[in-house]
C-alpha positions in Angstrom: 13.6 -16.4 -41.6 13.9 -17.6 -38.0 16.2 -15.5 -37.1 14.6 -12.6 -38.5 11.6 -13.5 -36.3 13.8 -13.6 -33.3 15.1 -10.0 -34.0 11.8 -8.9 -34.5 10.6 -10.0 -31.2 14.0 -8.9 -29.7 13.2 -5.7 -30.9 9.5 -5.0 -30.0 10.3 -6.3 -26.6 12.8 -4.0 -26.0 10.5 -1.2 -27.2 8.0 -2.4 -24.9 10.2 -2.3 -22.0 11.6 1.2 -22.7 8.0 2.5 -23.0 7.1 1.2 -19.7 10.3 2.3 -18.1 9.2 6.0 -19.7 6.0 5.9 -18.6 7.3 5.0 -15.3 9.6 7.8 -15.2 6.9 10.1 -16.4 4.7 9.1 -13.5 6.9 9.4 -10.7 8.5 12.7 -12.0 4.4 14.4 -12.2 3.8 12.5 -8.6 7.0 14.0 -7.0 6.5 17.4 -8.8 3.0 17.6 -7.2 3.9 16.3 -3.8 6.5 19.7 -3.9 3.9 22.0 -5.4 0.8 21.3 -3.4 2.1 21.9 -0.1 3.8 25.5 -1.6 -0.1 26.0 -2.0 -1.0 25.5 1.6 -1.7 28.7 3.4 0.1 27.0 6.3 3.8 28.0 6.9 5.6 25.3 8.7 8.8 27.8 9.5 6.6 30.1 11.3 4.8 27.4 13.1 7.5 25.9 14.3 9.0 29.5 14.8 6.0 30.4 17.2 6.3 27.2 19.0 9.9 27.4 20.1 9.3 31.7 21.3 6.6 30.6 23.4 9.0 29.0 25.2 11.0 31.6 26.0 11.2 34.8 27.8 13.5 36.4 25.9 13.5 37.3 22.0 16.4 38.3 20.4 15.3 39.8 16.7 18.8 38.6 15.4 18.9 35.2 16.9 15.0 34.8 16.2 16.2 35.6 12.2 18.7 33.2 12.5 16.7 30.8 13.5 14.2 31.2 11.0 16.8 31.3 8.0 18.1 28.1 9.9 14.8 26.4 9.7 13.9 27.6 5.9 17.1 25.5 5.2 16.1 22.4 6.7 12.6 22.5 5.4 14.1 23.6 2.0 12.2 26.7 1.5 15.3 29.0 1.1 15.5 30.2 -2.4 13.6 31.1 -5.7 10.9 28.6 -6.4 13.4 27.2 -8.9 16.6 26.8 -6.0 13.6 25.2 -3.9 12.9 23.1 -6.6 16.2 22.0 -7.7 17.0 21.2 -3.9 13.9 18.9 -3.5 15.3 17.0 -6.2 18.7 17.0 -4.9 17.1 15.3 -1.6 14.8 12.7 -3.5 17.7 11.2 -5.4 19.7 10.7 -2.2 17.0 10.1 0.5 17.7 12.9 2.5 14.6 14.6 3.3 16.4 16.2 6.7 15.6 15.8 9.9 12.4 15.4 11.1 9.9 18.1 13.6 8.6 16.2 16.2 11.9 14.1 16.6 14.8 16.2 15.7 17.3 16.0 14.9 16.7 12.3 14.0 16.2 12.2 10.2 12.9 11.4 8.4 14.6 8.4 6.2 15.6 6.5 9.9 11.9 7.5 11.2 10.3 5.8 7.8 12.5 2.9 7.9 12.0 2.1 11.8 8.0 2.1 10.7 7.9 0.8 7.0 8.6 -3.1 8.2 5.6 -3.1 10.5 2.8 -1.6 7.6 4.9 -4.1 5.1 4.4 -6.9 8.1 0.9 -6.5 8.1 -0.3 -5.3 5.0 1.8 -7.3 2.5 0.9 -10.7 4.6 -2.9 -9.6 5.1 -3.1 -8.7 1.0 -1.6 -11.8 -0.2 -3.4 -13.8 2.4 -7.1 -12.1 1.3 -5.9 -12.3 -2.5 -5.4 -16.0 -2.3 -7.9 -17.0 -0.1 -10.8 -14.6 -2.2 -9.9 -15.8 -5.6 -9.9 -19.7 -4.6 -13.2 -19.4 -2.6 -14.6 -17.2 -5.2 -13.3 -19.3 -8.0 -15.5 -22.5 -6.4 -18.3 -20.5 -5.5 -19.0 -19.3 -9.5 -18.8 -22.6 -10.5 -21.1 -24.4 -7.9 -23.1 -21.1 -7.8 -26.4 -22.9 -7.3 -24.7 -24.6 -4.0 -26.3 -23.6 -1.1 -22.8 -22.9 0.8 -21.9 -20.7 -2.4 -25.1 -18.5 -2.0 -24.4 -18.3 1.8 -20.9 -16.9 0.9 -22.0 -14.9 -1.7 -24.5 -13.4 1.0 -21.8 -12.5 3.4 -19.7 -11.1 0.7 -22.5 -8.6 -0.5 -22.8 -7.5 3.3 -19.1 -6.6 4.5 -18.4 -5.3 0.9 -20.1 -2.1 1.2 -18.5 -1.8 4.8 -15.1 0.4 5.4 -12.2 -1.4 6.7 -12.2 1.2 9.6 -15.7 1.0 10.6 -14.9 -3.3 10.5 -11.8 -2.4 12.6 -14.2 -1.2 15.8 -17.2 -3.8 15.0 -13.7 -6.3 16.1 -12.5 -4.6 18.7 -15.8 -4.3 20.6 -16.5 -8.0 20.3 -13.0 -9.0 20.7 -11.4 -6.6 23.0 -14.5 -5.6 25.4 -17.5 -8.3 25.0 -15.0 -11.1 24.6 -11.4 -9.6 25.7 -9.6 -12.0 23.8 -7.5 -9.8 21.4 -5.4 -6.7 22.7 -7.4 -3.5 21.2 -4.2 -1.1 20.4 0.1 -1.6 19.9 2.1 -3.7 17.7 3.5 -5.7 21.0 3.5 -5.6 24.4 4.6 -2.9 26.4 8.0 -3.0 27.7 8.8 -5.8 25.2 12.0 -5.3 22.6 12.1 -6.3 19.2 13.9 -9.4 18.3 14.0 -12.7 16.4 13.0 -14.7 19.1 9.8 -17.1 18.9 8.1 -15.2 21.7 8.2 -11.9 19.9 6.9 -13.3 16.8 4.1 -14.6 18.6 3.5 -11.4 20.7 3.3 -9.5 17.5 1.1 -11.9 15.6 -1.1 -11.6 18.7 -1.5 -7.5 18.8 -1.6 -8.2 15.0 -4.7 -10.1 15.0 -7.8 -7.8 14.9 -6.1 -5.6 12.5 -5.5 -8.1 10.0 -8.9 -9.4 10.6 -10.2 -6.4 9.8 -8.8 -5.9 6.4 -8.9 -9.5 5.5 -12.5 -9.6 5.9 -13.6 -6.3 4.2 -11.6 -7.2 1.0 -12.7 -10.8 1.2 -16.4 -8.7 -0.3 -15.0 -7.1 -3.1 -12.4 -9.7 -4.1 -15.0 -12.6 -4.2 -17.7 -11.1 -6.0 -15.1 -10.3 -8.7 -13.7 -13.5 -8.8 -17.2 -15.3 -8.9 -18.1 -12.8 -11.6 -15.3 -14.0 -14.1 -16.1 -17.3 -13.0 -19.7 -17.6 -13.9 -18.9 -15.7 -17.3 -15.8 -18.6 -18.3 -17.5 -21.6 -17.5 -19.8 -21.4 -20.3 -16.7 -20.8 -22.9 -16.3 -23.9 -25.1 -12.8 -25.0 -24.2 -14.8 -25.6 -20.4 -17.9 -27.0 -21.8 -15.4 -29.9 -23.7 -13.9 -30.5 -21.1 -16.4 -31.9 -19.0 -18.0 -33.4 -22.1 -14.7 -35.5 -22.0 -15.5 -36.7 -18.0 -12.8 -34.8 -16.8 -13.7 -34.5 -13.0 -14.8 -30.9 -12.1 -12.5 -30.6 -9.4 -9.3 -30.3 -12.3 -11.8 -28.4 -14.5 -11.9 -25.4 -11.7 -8.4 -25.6 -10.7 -6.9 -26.1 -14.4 -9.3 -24.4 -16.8 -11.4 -21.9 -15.1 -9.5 -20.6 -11.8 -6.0 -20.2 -13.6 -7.6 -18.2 -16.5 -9.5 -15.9 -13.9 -6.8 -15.2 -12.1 -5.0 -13.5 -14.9 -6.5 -9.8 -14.7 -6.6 -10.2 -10.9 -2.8 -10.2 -10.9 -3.3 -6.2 -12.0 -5.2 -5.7 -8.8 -2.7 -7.7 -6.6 0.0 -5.5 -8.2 -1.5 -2.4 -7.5 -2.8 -3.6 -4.3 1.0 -4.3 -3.1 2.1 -1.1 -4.2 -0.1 0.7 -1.7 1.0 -0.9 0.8 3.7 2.0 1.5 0.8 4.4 2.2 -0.6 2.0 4.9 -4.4 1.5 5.7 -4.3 5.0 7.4 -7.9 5.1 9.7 -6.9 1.4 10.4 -3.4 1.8 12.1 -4.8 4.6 13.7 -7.1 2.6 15.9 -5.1 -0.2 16.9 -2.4 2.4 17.8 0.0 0.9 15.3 2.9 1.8 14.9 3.3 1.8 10.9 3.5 4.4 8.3 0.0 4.7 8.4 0.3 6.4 12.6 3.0 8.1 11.0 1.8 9.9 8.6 -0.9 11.1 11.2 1.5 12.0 13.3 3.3 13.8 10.9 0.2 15.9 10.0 -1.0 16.4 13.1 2.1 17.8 14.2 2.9 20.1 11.2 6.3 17.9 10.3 6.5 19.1 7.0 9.6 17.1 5.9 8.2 13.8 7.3 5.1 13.9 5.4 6.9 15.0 2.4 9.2 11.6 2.8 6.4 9.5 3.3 4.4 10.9 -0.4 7.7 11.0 -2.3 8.6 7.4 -1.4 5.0 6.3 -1.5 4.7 7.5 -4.8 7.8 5.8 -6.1 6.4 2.2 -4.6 3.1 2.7 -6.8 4.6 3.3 -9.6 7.4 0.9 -9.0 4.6 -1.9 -8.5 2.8 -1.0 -11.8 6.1 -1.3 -13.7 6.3 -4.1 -12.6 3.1 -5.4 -13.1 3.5 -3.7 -16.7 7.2 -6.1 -17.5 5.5 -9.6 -15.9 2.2 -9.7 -17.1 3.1 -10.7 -21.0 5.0 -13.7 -19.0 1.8 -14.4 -16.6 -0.3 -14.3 -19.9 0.7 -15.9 -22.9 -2.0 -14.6 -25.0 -0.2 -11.1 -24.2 1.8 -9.6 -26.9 4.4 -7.2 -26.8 3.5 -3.9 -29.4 
């Protein structure tokens, strides 16, 4: 009989897996599909553009060499080909990372331009996200259950005011207090000019520095959201019964939050954290473009800005895969997080 109910379990959890890993490969075979078909939908053709930019540089136009070039450039920008050759190409350069080289910095390729920018938005992001998660979750947590506190209503207050404010508009309330009323903070850059990256203490420092005011502003615009939620689930499980015991029982209230109320909340936030980390790829977009910073989020601008078709294509495709990557994830941990979680 026990061994029948370990099969069983064997079993469903192996479905369960295997659905998630198809749903997973569902999701980022739509994602990827879309990121090729919308911009086939664009009136915009990046060949031509780039086409007309080169010619106006020149005096002379050979027809033949002009054709050449322009096959040359449908190649790297895959557009040569039936929709279908274009298609099966795309695919061909997702599984292997090679989105070719990229516009504004040929010939250097758009894999080595994502890489040298990806560890500065997974820097910041990633540390400001678990930071805010943390942080939000245990203030919250004490503020729902000492809700008629009067330093729980004065964070509740602030948290209703910064919630409804966007992380970009934040990002210059900072830098006018703290770069031109009180110059404290550098306003734009990852480090200092002139400075080269290393492992050294000082370059730590100088990037925590330049960091400061952009991790501020993110920190403190999903502190609003985060904490109301978390204060919300709070309020709502401290009148369950198993809380209500015990204190009955004298157990002191600081254990009560900690064991019994925080650690059950913080269940269903671990779906926000997850997804929350898989964005991360995508950068906070308006708020990199402020401070000048030089992560995915620039890049991307950058990229669109300056019609580099293949870069922007690299930084959907791979900014798709991390989404859904992070909700498989969250989708194979959370019957471990949650014990009341079953597999089906």
């Amino acid at each position: 009989m026990n061994l029948t109910n370990v099969g069983l379990k064997i079993s469903s959890g192996i479905a369960y897996v295997l659905s998630r890993l198809m749903v997973f490969a569902i999701v980022v075979y739509l994602g990827i599909t879309l990121c090729f078909v919308i911009p086939r939908l664009s009136p915009i053709n990046p060949v031509e553009t780039v086409l007309s930019r080169f010619l106006a540089y020149l005096d002379y136009q050979d027809p033949k060499e002009v054709e050449y070039l322009r096959n040359a450039l449908m190649e790297i920008y895959g557009l040569k080909g039936s929709l279908l050759e274009q298609y099966i190409g795309f695919w061909r350069r997702v599984i292997v990372g090679d989105f070719g080289p990229s516009l504004a910095n040929f010939p250097t390729p758009v894999s080595k331009i994502i890489g040298n920018s990806l560890p500065w938005t997974i820097g910041l992001l990633m540390t400001c996200t678990l930071l805010s998660w943390f942080i939000t979750n245990i203030i919250g947590g004490f503020a729902g259950y000492f809700n008629d506190r009067k330093w729980a209503k004065s964070l509740s207050a602030f948290a209703v005011i910064v919630n409804p404010i966007p992380y970009y508009i934040m990002a210059l309330l900072l830098i006018m207090l703290f770069s031109y009323a009180i110059p404290i903070f550098p306003m734009m850059g990852g480090m200092s000019i002139g400075m080269k990256a290393s492992l050294s203490l000082e370059f730590i420092l100088n990037v925590i520095y330049h960091s400061t005011l952009p991790a501020l502003s993110l920190i403190i615009v999903s502190y609003g959201g985060q904490f109301i939620t978390m204060r919300a689930l709070v309020i709502n499980t401290k009148v369950e019964d198993y809380v209500e015991f015990a204190e009955s029982l004298g157990i002191p209230k600081r254990t009560i939050v900690n064991r019994y109320i925080i650690r059950n909340c913080l269940l269903p936030r671990v779906t926000g954290l997850a997804l929350s980390l898989g964005g991360i790829f995508t950068g906070a977009l308006a708020m990199e473009v402020i401070f000048a910073y030089p992560g995915i989020g620039t890049l991307l601008q950058n990229a669109i800005l300056n019609g580099d078709y293949n870069l922007v294509m690299g930084i959907c495709t791979y900014s798709i895969i991390s989404i859904a990557f992070a909700t498989l994830l969250l989708d194979l941990l959370y019957p471990l997080v949650d014990p009341r979680i079953r597999y089906r």
